[in-house]
C-alpha positions in Angstrom: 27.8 14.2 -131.5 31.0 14.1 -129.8 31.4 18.3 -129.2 28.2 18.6 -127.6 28.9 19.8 -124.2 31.4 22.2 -125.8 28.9 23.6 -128.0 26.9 24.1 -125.0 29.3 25.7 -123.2 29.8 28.3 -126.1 25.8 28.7 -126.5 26.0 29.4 -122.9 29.2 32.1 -122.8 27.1 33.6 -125.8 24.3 34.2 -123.9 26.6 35.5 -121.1 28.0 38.2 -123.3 25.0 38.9 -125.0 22.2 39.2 -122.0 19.1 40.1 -124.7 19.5 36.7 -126.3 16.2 34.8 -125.1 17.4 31.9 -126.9 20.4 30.2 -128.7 20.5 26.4 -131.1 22.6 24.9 -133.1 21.2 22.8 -135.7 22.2 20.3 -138.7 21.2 22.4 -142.3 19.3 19.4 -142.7 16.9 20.7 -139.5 17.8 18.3 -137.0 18.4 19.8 -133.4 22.6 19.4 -132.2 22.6 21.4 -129.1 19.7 24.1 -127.8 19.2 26.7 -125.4 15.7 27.7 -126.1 13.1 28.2 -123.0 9.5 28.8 -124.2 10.6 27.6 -127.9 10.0 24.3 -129.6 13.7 23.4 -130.5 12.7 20.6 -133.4 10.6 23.4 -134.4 12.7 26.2 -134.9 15.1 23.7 -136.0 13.2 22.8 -138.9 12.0 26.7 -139.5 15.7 27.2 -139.6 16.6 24.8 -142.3 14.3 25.8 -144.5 15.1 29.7 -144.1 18.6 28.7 -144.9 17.5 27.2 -148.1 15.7 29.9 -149.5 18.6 32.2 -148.3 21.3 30.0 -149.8 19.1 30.2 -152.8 18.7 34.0 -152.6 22.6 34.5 -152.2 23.2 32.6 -155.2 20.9 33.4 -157.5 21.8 37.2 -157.0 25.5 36.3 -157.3 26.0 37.3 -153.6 28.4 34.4 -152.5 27.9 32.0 -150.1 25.6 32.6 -147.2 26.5 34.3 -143.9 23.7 35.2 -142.1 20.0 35.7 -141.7 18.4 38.4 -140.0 14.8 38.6 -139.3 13.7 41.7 -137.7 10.3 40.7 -135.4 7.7 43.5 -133.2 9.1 42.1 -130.4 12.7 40.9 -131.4 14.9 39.6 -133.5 16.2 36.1 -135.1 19.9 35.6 -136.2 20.9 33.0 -138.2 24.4 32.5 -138.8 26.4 30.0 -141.0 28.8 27.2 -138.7 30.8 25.7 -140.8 30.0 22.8 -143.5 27.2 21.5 -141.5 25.7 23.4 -139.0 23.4 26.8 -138.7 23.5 29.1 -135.6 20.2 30.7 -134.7 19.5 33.0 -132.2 16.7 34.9 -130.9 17.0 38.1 -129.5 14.8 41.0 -127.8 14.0 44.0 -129.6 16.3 45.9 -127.8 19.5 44.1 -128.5 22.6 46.1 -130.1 22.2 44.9 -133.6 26.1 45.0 -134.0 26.8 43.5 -130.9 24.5 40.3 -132.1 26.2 40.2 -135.5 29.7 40.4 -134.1 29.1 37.8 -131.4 26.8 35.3 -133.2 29.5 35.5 -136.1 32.5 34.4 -133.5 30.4 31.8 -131.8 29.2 30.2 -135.7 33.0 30.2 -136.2 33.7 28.4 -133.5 30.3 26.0 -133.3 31.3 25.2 -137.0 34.8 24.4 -136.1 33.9 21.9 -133.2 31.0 20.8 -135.3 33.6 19.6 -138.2 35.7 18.3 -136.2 33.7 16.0 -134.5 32.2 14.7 -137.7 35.5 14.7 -139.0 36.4 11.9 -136.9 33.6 10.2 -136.8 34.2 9.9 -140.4 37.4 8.8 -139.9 36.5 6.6 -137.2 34.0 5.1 -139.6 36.2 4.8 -142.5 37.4 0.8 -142.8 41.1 -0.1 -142.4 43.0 -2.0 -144.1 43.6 -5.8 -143.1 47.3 -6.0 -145.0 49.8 -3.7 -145.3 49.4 -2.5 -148.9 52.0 -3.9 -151.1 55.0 -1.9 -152.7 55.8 -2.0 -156.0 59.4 -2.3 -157.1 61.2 0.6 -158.3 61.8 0.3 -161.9 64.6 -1.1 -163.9 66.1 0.5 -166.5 65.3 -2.8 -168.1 61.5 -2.9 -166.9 60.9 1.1 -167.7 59.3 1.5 -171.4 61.1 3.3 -173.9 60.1 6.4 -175.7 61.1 7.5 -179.1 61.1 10.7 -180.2 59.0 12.0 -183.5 61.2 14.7 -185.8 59.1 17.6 -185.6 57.6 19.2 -188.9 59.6 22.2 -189.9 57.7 25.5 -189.0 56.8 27.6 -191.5 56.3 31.3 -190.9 53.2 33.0 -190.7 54.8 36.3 -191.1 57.5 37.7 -193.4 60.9 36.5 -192.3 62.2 39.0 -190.8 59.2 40.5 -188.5 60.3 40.7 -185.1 57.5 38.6 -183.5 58.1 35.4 -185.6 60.2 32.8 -183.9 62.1 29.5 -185.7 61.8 26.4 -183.8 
C-alpha cells in the first residue's frame, strides 16, 4: 500500500494524543493487516477479530435501520476496544486502558478513521488507476452531423382531449 508510512505516522500522533491507547491497527474489512501498532497483540489476529466484528455490526446497523456503521465499542475489565469506520475499505481499531476518557477516544479515533480512510482511498484509488489499461489509439471522433445525415422526425396529431369534468370546473385544462 502506497500510504503506509503516512498511516503510520497518524497511528503514531494518535497514540501521542491519546497516551491510554496500548495499541492502534488499521486493517482491510476483509481482515487483512495495513499498518499496526500493537505490542503484546497478535496483529493478523485482531485483524481478523476485527473483520468479523464489523460484519455482525454492519449487519446490526442495518437490520435495525440504524445507517451505515460508525463505530464499535467494546467495553473490557481491563479496557476498552474501539473500532472505527475509514473510509470504503479500511477499519480503525484501537485498544485502550480502562481508564481512558471515553469521549476523548471517540473524538480522536473518529478524526484519525477520517483521515486513515482518506489516505487509504486514495492510494487504492491510484493503484486502480494505475492498473486500469490505456488506450493504444487515440479514440476516433465521429463527425458532427449534417442536416443531411440527422434522421427526421414527424410529428403525430395528438387525440383531442376530452374532459373529465364539466366544462367549466376550474381544474380542467384544454390542450
Amino acid at each position: 500500500m502506497a500510504a503506509e508510512a503516512e498511516v503510520m505516522d497518524e497511528l503514531r500522533r494518535l497514540r501521542s494524543r491519546v497516551p491510554q491507547l496500548t495499541g492502534a491497527l488499521a486493517a482491510s474489512v476483509d481482515g487483512l493487516v495495513l499498518v499496526q501498532d500493537t505490542p503484546g497483540i497478535e496483529p493478523e489476529t485482531l485483524a481478523a477479530l476485527t473483520a468479523t466484528a464489523l460484519s455482525v455490526a454492519v449487519r446490526m446497523a442495518d437490520a435495525t435501520g440504524q445507517g451505515d456503521f460508525r463505530e464499535l465499542l467494546v467495553r473490557g475489565t481491563y479496557g476498552y476496544v474501539a473500532t472505527y469506520a475509514a473510509g470504503r475499505s479500511a477499519v480503525l481499531t484501537l485498544l485502550a486502558q480502562d481508564r481512558v476518557n471515553v469521549g476523548r477516544l471517540h473524538l480522536e479515533g473518529r478524526r484519525a478513521g477520517l483521515r486513515i480512510g482518506e489516505l487509504v482511498d486514495a492510494a487504492a484509488d491510484a493503484e486502480r488507476a494505475q492498473a486500469a489499461p490505456r488506450p493504444t489509439a487515440p479514440p476516433t471522433t465521429k463527425p458532427a452531423p449534417t442536416p443531411t445525415s440527422m434522421p427526421t422526425r414527424t410529428r403525430t396529431p395528438r387525440a383531442p382531449r376530452t374532459p373529465s369534468t364539466t366544462p367549466n370546473a376550474r381544474t380542467t385544462t384544454d390542450s
